[in-house]
N, C-alpha and C positions, 0 to 999 in steps of 0.2 A: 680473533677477527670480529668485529661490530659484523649486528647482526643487519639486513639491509634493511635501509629508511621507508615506509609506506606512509603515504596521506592520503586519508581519505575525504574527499572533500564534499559536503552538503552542505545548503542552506535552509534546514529544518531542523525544528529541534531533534533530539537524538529518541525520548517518548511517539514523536509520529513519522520515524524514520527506523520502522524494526531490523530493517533490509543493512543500513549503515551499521547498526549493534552488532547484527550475525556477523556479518565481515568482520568487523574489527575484532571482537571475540577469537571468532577462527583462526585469522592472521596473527594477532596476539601468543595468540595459545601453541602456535605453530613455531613463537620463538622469531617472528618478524618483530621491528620497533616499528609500532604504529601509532601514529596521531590521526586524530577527527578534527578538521577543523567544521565547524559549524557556526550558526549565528542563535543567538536566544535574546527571543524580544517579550516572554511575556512569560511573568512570575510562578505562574503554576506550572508552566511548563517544563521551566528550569528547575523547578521542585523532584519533577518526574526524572526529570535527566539526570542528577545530583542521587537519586537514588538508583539507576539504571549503571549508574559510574561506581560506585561499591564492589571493591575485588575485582574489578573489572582489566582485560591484560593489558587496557590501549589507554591511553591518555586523550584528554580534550584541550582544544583551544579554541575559543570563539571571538566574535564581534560583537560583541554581550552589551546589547541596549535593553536591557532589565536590571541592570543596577539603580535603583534609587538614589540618585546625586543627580544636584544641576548641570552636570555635565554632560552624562550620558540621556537626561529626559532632554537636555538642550539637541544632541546628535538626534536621537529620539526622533523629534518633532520635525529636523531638518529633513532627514530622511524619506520620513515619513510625505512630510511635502513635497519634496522631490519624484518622491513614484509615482504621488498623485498626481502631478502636472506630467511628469511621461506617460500617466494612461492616459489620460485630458488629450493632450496631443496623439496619441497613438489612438483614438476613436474618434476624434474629429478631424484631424489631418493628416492622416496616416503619415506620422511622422516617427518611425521606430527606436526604440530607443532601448537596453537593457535595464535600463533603471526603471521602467514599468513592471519588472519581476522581483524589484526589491534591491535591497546594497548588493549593488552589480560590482561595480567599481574600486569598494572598500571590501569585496569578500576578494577580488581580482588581486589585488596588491595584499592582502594577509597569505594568500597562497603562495605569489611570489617571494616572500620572506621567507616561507617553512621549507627546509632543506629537505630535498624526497629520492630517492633511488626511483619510484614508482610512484605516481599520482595518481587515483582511482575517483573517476568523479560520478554525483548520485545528482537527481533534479536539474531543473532548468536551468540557475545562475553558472552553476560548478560545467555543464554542459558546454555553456557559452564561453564561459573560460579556459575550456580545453584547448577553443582554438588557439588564445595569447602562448598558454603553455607548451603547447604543442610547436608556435612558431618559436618560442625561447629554448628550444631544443630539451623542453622535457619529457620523460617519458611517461606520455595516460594512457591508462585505460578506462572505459567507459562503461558506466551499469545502467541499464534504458530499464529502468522498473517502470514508467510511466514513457510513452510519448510524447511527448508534451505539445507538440506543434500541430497534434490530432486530438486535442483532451479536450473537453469542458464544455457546457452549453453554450450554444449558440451566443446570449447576451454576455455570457462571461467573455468568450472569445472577441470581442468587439475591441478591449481595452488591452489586449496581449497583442507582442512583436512576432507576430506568426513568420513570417517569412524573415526573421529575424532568426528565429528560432529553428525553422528548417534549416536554414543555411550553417546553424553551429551544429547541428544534426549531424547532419551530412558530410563536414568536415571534420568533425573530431571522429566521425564514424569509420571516417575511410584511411586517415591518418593517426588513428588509435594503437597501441601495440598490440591490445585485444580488446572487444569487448563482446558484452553479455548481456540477456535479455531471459526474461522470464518465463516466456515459453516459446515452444518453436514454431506456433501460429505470427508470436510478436517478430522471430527473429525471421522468420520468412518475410513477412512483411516488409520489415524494415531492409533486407537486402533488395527484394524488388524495384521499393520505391525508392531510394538512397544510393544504390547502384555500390555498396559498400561490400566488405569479406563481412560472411555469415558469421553472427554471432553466437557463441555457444550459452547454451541455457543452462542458465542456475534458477531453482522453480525458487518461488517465496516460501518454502516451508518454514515450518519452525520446530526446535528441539523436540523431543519428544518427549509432554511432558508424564510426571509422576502418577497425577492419579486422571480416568476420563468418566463420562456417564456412566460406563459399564461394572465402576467400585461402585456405587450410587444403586440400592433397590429401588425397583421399581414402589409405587407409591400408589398405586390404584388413582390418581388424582389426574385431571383432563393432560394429554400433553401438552407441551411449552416450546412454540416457537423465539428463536430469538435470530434477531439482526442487529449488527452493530455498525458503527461508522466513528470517527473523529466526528461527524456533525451528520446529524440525522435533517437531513433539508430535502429537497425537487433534485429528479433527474437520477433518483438511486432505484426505481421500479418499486416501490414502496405503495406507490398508487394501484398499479396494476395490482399488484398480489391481494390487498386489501379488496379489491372489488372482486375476486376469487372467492378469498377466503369468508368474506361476509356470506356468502352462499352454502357454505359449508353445513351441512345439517349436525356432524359428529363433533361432541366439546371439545377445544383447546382454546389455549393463549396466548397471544403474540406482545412479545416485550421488546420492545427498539431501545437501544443501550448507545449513547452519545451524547453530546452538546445537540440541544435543538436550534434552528434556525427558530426566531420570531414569528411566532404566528401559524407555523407550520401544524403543531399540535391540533389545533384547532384544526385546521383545514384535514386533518387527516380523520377527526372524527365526525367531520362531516358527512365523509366517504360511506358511514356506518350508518348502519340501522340502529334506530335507540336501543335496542334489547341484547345487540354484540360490543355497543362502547365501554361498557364494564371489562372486555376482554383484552382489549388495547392497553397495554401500560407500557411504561417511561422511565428508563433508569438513567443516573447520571455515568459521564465518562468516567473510567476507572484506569488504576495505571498499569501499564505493561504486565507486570508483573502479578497483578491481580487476576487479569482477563482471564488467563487459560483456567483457573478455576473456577472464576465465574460460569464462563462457557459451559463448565461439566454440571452446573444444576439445570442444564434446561435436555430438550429431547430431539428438538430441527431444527437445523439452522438453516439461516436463508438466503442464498447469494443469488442476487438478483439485478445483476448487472445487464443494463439495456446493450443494443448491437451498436448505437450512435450514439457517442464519439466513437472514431474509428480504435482509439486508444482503447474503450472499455471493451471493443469486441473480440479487442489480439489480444490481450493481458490475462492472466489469471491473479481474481485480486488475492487480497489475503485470507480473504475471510474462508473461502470453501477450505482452503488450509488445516485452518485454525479449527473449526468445525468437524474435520476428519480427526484431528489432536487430537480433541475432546470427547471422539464418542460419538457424535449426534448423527442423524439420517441428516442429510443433505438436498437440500431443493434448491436447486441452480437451474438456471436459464442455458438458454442453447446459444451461447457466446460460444466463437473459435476458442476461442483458451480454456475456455471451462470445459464446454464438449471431451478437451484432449486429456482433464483429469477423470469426467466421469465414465469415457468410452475406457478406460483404464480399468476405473474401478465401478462397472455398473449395478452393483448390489448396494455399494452406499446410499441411494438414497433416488432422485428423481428427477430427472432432466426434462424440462418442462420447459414452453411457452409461454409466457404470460400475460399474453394478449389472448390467449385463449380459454377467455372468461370459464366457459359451463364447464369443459372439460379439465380445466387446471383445479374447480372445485369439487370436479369428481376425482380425480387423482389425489388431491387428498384426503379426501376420506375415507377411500380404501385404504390411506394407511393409518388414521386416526381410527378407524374401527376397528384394527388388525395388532393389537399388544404385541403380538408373535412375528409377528413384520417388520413393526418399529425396532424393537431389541438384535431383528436382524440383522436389519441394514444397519443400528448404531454399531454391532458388533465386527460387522465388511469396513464399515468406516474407520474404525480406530484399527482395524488388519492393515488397512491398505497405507494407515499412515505410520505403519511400522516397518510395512514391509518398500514402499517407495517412496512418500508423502511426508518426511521428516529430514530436518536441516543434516541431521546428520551424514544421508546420502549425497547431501551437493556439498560439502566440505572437501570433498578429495577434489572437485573437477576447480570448485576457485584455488586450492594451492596449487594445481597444477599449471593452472592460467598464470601466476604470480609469480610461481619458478620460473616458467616458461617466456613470461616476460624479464626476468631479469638477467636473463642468459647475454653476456657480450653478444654484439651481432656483427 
């Protein structure tokens, strides 16, 4: 007997969609046929992806506008203009459109082709699409790692189908065979206000990897903060912690690891006193596969996710994750979703304010002057993500969802 059809469906590359990887892996490895469909539009990406797909148990299919030919730079460009005139329209005449999220339309009709026992859709476009799907009598389910119709600054949000977006929310939510959400700050949420069945939580963890800070001696050398992001820009609490930490009397480092926004750099060493800007440094993005050992040469890491958007407050992002992987003490903010990893594990590291200038820089310097603190907490940290904090604990609750969606009904 064939084994049964899974799609999973994104429109991100599969390097900044780690959530899409673990699934497919999972389900793969579990003896499901699974396909990814995704879109890749931009050549280093596909680089990432292309090595993330190596032994890998699932197969991809995209809508690939990164091939180098006059045909795909001609779609390219069409495309391209197309979303720009549905945001054009969608901030000046609120006029809603999906193709303000990108190939709405041309990821809608690649889906409809790919034959699925099971449809599992990830981000905004695949979301929207639930509903077509859902009324073509297929069967989704739905993964809310992001909110999307609660996400983004203020002027970002201007140019998004917001009520566009709630509304495929709400119906793929309610008419989904299951879905899932990242924590159960996010899935509480989202039943309240959606009025949908509670979705069950799969955290973002990640495998657990080989080696963390804790194979790493210590070095007698200042500690090393680090925060990463896909783009290191406004609205990540970067500001806040920075006018903290400039206050800080005991030596460390702080190193932000992503693509910069234009100009940002500067403005964040503005933030600084001349005599701490030497402490500030910049590393470029690195790929998937690199990260978790990068992560293990630094000492804290930093999750500093603001409470607005409503999205950043329910979500637990990746990084406190990724962070507990590696080792490091942990300094997170008091978001509902992070709260519910560190009231878990409160010995990893520091649940702080960040608006609370004097007292966030005295918080950390009691642990910058504490070697026997730090190695503690690093040591509670890489405990907790063996003991609860690792992909391999949410692996039995998504096959279970997946079985349990495939049962005749």
């Amino acid at each position: 007997m064939k084994p049964p059809r899974i799609l999973i469906f994104t429109s991100a590359h599969l390097c900044r969609n780690p959530r899409v990887v673990k699934e497919a892996t999972t389900l793969g490895a579990a003896g499901f046929d699974v396909t990814v469909l995704t879109v890749s539009t931009h050549e280093r990406f596909e680089r990432f992806d292309r090595e993330l797909l190596r032994g890998a148990p699932f197969r991809r299919v995209t809508l690939d506008y990164s091939l180098n030919s006059w045909r795909m730079r001609t779609a390219d460009i069409a495309q391209r203009t197309s979303t720009w005139l549905a945001r054009k329209l969608n901030r000046h005449l609120h006029i809603e459109s999906p193709q303000a999220l990108g190939p709405a339309h041309a990821l809608l009709a690649r889906a409809l082709r790919e034959p699925a026992d099971l449809t599992i859709v990830h981000t905004e476009i695949p979301i929207w699409a639930a509903c077509s799907l859902i009324r073509e009598g297929r069967r989704v389910a739905v993964d809310v790692e992001d909110w999307y119709s609660e996400d983004l600054l203020y002027r970002d949000r201007l140019a998004r189908p917001l009520r566009l977006l709630r509304d495929s929310e709400a119906f793929s939510l309610r008419n989904a065979v299951y879905s899932s959400a990242t924590s159960q700050s996010m899935a509480d949420a989202l039943t309240r206000s959606l009025a949908c069945p509670p979705p069950i939580v799969i955290r973002n963890t990640f495998p657990l990897q080989a080696k963390s800070r804790l194979d790493r001696p210590t070095d007698g050398k200042p500690p090393r903060f680090i925060w990463f992001s896909q783009t290191v820009g406004p609205g990540r609490g970067l500001e806040l912690f920075l006018a903290a930490w400039s206050r800080t009397r005991q030596p460390s480092q702080l190193y932000l690891l992503g693509d910069e926004r234009p100009g940002y750099r500067d403005k964040l060493m503005e933030l600084l006193p001349a005599h701490r800007r030497s402490d500030l440094r910049f590393l470029p993005i690195v790929t998937p596969a690199q990260l978790p050992v990068r992560l293990a040469e630094f000492d804290l890491g930093l999750a500093l996710e603001p409470r607005w958007p409503l999205n950043r407050d329910v979500t637990i992002s990746n990084k406190i994750f990724q962070y507990m992987n590696a080792g490091l003490a942990v300094v997170a903010t008091t978001t509902a979703g992070q709260r519910e990893v560190m009231e878990a594990a409160p010995d990893c590291g520091l649940l702080v304010k960040a608006n609370h200038t004097t007292a966030l820089a005295a918080q950390l310097d009691e642990v910058l002057a504490s070697p026997a603190r730090l190695r503690a907490m690093q040591q509670a940290s890489r405990r907790a993500a063996e003991q609860m904090f690792c992909w391999e604990r949410e692996e039995p609750r998504l096959i279970a969802a997946v079985n349990q969606a495939l049962r005749p009904s």
